[in-house]
C-alpha positions, 0 to 999 in steps of 0.5 A: 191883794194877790191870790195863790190862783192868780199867780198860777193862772199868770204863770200858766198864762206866759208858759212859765214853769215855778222855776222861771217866776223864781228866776224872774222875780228873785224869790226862791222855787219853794216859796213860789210852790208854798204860795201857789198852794194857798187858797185866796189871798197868799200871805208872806212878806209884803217885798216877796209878794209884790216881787212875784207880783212886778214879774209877772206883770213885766212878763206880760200879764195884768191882773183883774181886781175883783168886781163881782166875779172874783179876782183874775188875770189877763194877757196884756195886748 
């Protein structure tokens, strides 16, 4: 599961701009806008979703599942 916070909370947390992730991930800016907008769990191809979700990670982030308080993200160390 991938939310549309989380991918704007990663993003945020590499100081990427929407451009940099499409850059990174190999996914167009526009769905990248239309992802981040979508409140819980984006929805879209399962390819597209984990491509964002393998740049983000290789860009430095790992993400939380949830576990009582919500899904997130961290700076991996």
């Amino acid at each position: 599961m991938l939310t549309g916070e989380q991918i704007r909370a990663a993003r945020a947390l590499l100081r990427w701009e929407q451009k940099d992730l499409a850059q990174a991930s190999g996914v167009s800016e526009q769905t990248i806008i239309r992802l981040e907008k979508m409140v819980g769990q984006v929805s879209g191809q399962i390819g597209t979703v984990q491509a964002i979700k393998d740049a983000l990670e290789t860009g430095g982030v790992d993400f939380i599942p949830e576990n009582g308080g919500g899904p997130g993200v961290r700076l991996r160390n």
